[in-house]
Backbone bond lengths (Angstrom), bond angles and torsions (degrees), N, CA, C in turn:
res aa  C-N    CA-C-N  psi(-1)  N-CA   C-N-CA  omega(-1)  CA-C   N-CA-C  phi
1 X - - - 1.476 - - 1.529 108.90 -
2 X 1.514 114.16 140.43 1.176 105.40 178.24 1.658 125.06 -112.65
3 X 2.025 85.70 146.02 1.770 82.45 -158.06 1.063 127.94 -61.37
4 X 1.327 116.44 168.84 2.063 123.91 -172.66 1.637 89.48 -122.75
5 X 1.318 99.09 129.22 1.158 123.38 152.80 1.985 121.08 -90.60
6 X 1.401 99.01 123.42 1.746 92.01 167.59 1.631 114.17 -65.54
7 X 1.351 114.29 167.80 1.604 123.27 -159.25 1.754 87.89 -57.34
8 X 1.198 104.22 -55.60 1.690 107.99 -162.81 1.584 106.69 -60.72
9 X 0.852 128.02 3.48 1.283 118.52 -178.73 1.363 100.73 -123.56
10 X 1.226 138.82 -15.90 2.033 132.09 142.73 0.742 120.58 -87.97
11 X 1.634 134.47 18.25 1.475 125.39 164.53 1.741 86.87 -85.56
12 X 2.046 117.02 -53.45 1.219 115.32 -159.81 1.373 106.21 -58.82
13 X 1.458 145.74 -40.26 1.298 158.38 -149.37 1.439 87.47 -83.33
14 X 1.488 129.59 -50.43 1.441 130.41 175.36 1.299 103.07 -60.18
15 X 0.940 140.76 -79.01 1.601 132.08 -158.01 1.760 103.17 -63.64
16 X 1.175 117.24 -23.83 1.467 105.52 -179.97 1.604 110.06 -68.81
17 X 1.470 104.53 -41.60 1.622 115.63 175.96 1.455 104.48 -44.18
18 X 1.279 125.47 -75.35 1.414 132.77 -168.33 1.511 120.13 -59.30
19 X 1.624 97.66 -30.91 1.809 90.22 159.24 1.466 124.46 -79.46
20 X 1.435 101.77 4.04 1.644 97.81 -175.85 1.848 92.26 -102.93
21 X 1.111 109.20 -41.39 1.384 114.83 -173.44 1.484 106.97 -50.31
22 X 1.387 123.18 -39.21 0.959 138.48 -125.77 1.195 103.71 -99.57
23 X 1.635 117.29 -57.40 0.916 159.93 -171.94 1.431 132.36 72.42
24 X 1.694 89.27 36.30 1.628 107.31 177.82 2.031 97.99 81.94
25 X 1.115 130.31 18.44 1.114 134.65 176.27 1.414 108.95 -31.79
26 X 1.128 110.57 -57.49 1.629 126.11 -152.95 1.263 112.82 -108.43
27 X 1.659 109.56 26.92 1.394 107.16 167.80 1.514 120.48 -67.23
28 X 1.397 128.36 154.10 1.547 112.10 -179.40 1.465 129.41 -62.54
29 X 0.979 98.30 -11.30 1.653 105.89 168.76 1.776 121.39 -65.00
30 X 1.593 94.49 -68.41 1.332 102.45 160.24 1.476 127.67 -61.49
31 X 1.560 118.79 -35.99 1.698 106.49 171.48 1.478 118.49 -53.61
32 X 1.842 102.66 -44.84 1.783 106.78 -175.91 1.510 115.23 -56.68
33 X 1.590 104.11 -28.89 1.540 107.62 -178.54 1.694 116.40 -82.75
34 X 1.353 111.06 -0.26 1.324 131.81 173.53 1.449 107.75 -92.89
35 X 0.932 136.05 -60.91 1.535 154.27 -171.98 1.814 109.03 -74.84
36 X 1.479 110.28 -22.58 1.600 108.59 174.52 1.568 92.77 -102.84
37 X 1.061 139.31 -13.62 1.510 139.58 165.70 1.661 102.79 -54.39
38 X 1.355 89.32 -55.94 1.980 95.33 -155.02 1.485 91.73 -66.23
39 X 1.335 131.65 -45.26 1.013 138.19 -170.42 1.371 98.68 -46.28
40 X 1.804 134.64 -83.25 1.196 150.51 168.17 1.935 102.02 -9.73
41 X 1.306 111.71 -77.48 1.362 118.59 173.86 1.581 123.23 -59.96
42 X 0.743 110.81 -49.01 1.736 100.93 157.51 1.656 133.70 -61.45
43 X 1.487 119.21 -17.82 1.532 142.61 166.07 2.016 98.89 -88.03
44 X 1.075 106.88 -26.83 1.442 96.88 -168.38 1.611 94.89 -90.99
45 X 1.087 120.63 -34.73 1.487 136.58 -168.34 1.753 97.70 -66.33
46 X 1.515 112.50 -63.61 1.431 96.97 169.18 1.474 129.04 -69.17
47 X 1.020 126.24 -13.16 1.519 112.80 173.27 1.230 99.61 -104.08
48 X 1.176 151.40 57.84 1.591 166.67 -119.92 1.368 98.25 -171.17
49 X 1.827 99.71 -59.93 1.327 82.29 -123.22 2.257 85.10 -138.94
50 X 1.505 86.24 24.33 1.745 98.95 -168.26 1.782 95.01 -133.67
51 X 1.858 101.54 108.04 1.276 115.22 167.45 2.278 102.45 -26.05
52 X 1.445 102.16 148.71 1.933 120.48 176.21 1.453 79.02 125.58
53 X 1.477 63.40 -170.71 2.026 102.54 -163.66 2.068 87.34 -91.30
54 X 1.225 87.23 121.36 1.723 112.15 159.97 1.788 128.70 -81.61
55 X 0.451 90.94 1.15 1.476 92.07 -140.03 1.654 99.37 -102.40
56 X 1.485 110.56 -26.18 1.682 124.89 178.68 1.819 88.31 -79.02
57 X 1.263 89.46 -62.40 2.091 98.85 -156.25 1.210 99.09 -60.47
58 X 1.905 140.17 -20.55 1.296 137.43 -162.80 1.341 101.74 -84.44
59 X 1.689 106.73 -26.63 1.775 113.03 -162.57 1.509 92.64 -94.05
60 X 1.303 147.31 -32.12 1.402 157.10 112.06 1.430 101.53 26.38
61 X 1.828 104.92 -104.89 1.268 107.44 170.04 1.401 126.03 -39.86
62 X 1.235 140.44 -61.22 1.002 172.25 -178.04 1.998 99.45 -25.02
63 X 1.548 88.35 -49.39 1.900 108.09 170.14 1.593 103.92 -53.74
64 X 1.400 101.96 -76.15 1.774 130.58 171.00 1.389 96.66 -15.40
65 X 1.311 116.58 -90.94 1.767 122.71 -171.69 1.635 116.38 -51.49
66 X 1.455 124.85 -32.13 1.184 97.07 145.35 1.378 166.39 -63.13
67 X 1.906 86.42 -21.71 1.226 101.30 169.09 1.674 138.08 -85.58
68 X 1.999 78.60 -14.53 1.611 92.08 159.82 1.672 104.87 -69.78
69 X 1.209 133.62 -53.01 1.271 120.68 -159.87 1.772 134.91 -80.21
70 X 1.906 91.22 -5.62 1.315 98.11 156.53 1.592 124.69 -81.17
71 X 1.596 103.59 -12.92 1.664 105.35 170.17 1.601 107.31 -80.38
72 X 1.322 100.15 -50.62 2.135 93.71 166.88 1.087 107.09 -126.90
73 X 1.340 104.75 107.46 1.384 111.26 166.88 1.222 127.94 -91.65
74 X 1.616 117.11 10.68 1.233 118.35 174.47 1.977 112.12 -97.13
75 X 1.657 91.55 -12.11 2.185 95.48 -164.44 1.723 75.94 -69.36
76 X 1.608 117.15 126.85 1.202 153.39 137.05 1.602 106.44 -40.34
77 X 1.051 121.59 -21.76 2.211 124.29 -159.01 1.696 71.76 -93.82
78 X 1.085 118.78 -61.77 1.596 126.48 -128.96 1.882 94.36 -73.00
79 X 1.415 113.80 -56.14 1.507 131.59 148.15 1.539 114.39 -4.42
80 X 1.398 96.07 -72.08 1.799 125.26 -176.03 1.607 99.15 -52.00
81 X 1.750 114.41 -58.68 0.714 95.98 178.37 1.786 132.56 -90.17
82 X 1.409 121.82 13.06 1.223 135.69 163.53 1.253 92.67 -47.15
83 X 1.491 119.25 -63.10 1.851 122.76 -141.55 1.335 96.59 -78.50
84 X 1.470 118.24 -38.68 1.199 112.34 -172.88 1.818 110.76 -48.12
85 X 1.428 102.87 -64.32 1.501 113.81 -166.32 1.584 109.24 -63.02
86 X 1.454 117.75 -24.19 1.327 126.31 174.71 1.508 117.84 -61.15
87 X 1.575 109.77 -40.72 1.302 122.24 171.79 1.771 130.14 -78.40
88 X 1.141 86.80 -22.72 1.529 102.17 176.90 1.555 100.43 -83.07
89 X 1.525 118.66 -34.79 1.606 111.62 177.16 1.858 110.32 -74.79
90 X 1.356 111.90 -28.45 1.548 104.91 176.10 1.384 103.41 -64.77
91 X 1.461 118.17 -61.90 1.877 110.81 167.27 1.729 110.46 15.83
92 X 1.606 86.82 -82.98 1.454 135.55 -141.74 1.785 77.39 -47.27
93 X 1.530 93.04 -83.58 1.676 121.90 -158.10 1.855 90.74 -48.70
94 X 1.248 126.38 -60.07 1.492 114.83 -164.62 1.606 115.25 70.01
95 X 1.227 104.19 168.06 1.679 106.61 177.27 1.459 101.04 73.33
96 X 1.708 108.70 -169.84 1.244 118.71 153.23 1.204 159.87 -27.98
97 X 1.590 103.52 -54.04 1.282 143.63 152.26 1.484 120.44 -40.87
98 X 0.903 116.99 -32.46 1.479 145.69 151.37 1.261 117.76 -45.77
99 X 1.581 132.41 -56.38 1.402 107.95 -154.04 1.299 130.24 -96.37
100 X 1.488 116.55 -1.60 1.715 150.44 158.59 1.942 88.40 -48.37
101 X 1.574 136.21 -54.62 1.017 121.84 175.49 1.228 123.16 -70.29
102 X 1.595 109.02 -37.32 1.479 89.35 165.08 1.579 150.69 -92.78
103 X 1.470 94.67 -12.75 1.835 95.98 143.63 1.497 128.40 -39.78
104 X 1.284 97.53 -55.84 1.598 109.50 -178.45 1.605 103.02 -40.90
105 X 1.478 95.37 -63.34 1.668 104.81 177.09 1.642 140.57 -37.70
106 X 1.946 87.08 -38.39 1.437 111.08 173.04 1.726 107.50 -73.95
107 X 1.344 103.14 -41.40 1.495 111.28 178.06 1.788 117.95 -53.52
108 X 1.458 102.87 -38.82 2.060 104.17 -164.96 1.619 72.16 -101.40
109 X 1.092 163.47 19.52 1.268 148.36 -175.45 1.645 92.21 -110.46
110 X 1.418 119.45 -43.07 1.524 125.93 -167.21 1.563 94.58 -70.29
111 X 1.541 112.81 -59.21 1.849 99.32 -163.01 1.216 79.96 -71.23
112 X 1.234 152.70 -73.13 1.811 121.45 -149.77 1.158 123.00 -15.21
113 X 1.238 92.14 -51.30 1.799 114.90 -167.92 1.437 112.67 -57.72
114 X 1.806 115.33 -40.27 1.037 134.21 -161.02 1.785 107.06 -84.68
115 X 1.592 107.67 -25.71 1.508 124.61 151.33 1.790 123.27 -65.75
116 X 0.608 92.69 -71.97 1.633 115.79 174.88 1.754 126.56 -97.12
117 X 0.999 123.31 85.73 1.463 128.79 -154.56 1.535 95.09 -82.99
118 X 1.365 132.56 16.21 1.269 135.97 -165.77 1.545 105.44 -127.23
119 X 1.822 108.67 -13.62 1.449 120.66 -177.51 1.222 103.33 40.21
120 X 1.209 136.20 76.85 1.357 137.75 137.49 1.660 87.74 61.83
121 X 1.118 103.33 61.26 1.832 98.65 157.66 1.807 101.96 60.51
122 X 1.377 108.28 37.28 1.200 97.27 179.92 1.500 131.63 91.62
123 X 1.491 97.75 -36.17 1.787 113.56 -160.73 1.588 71.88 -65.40
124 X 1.071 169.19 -144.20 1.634 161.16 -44.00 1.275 99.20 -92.27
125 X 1.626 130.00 -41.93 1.319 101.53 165.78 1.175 122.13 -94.49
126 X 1.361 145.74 5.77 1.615 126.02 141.83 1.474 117.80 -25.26
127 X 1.686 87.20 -72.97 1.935 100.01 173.41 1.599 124.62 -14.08
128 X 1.637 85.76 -65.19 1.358 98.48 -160.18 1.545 102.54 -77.49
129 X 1.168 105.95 -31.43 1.743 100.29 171.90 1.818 126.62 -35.14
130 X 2.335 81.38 -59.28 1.571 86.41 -176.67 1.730 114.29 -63.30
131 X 1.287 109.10 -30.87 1.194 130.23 -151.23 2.597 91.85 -50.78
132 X 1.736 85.58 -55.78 1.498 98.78 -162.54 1.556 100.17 -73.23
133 X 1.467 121.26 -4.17 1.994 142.50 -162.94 1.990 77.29 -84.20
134 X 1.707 114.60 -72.90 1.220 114.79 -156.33 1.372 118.84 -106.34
135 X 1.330 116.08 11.45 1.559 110.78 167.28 1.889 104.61 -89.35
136 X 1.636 80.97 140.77 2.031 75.97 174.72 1.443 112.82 -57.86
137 X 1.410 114.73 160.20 1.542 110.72 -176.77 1.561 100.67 -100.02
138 X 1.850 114.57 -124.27 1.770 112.42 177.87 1.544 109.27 51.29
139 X 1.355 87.71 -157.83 1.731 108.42 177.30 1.522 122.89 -54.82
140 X 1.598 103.28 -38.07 1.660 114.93 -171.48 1.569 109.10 -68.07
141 X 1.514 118.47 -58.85 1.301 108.92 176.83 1.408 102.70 -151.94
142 X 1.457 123.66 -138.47 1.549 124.28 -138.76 1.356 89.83 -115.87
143 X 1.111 153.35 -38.63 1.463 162.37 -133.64 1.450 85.44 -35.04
144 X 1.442 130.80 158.70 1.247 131.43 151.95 1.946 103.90 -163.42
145 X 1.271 100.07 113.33 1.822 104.41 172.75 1.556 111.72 -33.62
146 X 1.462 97.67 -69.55 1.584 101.65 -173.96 1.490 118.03 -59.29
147 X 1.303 128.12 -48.23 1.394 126.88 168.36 1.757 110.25 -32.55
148 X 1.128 106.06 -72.22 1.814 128.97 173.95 1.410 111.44 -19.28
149 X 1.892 96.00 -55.59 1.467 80.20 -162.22 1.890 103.23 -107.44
150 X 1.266 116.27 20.79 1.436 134.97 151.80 1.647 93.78 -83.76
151 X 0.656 112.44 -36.02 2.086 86.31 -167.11 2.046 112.50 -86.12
152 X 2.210 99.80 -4.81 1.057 91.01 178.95 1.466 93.55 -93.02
153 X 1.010 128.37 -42.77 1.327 137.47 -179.36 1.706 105.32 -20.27
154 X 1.586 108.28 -67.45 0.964 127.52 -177.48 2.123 118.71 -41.96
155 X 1.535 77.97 -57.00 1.794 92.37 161.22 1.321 115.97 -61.92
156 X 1.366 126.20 -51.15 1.346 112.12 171.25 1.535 131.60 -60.81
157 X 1.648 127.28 -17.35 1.005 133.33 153.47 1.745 116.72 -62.75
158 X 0.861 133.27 -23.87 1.609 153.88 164.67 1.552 111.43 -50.86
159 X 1.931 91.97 -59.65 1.581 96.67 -153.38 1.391 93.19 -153.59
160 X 1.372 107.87 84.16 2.132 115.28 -152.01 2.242 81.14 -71.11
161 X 1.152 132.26 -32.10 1.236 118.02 -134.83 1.872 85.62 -121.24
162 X 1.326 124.20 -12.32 1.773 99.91 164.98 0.993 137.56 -65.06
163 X 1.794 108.69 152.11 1.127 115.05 -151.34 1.654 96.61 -86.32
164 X 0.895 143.40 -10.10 1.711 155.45 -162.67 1.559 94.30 -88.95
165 X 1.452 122.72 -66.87 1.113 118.78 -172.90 1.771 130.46 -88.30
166 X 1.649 102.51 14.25 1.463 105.88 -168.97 1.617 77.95 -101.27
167 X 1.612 123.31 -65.70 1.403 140.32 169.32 1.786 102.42 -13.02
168 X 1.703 105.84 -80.96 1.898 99.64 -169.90 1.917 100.20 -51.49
169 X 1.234 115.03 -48.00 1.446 114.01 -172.44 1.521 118.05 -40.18
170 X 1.750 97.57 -54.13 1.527 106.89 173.58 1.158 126.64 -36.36
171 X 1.249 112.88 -53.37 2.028 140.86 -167.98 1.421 87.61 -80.39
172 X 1.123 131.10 -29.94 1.444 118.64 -169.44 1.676 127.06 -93.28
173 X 1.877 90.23 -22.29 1.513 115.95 141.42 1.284 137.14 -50.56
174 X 1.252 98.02 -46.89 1.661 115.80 -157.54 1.793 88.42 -71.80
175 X 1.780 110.46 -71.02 1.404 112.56 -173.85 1.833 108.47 -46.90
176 X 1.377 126.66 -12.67 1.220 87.68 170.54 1.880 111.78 -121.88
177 X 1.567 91.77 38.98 1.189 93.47 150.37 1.737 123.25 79.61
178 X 2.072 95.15 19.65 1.277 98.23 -171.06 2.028 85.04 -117.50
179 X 1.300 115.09 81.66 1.289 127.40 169.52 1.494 105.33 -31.34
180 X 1.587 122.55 -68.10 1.125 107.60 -150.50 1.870 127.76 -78.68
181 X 1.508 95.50 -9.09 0.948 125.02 170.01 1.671 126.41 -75.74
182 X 1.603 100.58 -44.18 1.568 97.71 161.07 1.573 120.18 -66.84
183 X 1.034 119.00 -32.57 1.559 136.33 170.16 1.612 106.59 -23.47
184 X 1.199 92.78 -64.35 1.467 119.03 -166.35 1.219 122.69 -81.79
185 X 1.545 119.25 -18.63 1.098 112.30 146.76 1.676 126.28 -97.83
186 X 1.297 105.01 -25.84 1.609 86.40 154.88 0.875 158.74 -66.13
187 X 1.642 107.26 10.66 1.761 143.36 167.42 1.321 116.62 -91.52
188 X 1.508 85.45 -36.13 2.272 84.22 169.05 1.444 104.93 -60.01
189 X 1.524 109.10 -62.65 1.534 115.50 -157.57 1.761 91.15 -66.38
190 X 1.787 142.98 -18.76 1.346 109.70 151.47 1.740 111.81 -54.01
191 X 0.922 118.25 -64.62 1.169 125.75 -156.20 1.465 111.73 -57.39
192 X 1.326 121.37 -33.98 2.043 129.84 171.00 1.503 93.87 -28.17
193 X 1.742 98.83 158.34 1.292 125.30 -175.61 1.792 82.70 -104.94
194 X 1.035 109.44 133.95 1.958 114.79 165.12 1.591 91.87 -74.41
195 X 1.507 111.93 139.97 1.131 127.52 149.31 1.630 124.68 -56.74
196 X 1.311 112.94 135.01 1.535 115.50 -171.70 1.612 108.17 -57.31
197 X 1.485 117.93 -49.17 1.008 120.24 165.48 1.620 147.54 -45.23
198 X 1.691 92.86 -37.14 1.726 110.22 160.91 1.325 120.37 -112.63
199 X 1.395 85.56 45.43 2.391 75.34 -167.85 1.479 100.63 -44.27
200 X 1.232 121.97 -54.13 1.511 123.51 -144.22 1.605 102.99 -78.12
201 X 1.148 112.06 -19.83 1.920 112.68 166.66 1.069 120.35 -70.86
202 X 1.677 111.98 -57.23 1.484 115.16 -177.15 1.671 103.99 -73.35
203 X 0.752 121.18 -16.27 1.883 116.24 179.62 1.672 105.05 -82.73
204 X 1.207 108.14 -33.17 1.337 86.45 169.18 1.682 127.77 -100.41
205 X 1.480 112.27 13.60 0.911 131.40 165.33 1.966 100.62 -81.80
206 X 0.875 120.19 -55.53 1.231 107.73 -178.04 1.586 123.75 -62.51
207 X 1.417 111.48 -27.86 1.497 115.68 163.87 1.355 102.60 -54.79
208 X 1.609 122.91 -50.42 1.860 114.62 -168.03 1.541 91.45 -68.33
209 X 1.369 135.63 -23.18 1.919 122.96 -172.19 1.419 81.91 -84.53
210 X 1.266 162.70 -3.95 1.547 139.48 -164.71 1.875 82.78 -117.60
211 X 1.625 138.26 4.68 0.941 117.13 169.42 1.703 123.71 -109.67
212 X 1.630 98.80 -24.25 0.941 120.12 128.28 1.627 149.74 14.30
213 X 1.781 84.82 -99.19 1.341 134.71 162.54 1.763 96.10 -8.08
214 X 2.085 81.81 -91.23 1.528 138.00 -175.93 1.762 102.09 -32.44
215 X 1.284 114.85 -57.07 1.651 134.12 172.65 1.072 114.10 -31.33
216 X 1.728 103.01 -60.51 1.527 119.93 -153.81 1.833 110.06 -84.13
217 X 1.768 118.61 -21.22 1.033 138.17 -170.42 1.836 109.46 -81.75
């Protein structure tokens, strides 16, 4: 005969299942560090990727994600996205003035890594790729060719077909002058699927690989 459980004893057997399944996913710790992530990437995504002045709202966020990451400084997402927004604000600023952000960037980009050896799907070493592609190297700062195009490498083993990391690779090809090679990846990053999450980044990343493209032909 088969046994009967009372209600209270398959609700508990149920919730134990799903925390094992689960693996405690959705504890509040980890959801808030999920939900101030998306937040970060969805705020970075619109001022990304929406004609104005960047450069106030990037240094804005830029506050935000630190202050997320002195509350967890262990969420690896939140990190990822420090460097991200850190790097996108050196962009902005250029020059000198600039490279205090992008250390920083190189810095929450390194422990990510050291959390998550997968960097957030890769996105941490794109970053850090372009990051070592366009910072000066020498005395002034870190720039280094070979680093750059080891950290896309690395991303492209991750995520052989994004459009983010075939695109910086391309440009990072092209400037040193290996044409046939940027070619070819600036046809992947046409051809990449945009992530649901960044449509509006990676799509306009693929418009700059279709200009690219046109350049390199």
């Amino acid at each position: 005969m088969r046994k009967r459980y009372p209600l209270s004893a398959l609700a508990l057997a149920l919730a134990l299942a799903l925390a094992l399944g689960l693996g405690l996913a959705l504890s509040p710790p980890a959801f808030a560090q999920q939900q101030e992530a998306a937040e970060l990437r969805q705020q970075w995504e619109r001022v990304t990727t929406q004609p104005g002045e960047q450069r106030d709202a990037l240094a804005a966020l830029a506050e935000r994600a630190e202050a997320l990451v002195r509350q967890y400084p262990e969420a690896a997402e939140l990190l990822t996205w420090q460097g991200i927004i850190l790097a996108s604000e050196a962009r902005e600023r250029g020059g000198l003035g600039a490279l205090n952000r992008a250390r920083g960037a190189r810095e929450a980009l390194e422990r990510a890594i050291e959390l998550d050896p997968q960097g957030l799907n890769g996105s941490a070493y794109v970053t850090l790729g372009a990051l070592y592609d366009r910072v000066p190297g020498g005395l002034i700062g870190f720039g280094d060719d070979d680093t750059a195009e080891a950290m896309f490498q690395r991303a492209l083993a991750i995520r052989p077909q994004g459009i983010d990391v075939n695109f910086y690779y391309a440009e990072f090809l092209a400037e040193s002058g290996r044409q046939d090679e940027a070619r070819e990846h600036a046809r992947r990053a046409l051809e990449g699927e945009a992530r649901t999450e960044r449509q509006a980044s990676d799509e306009a990343l693929r418009t700059q690989a279709r200009a690219l493209l046109r350049r390199l032909e």
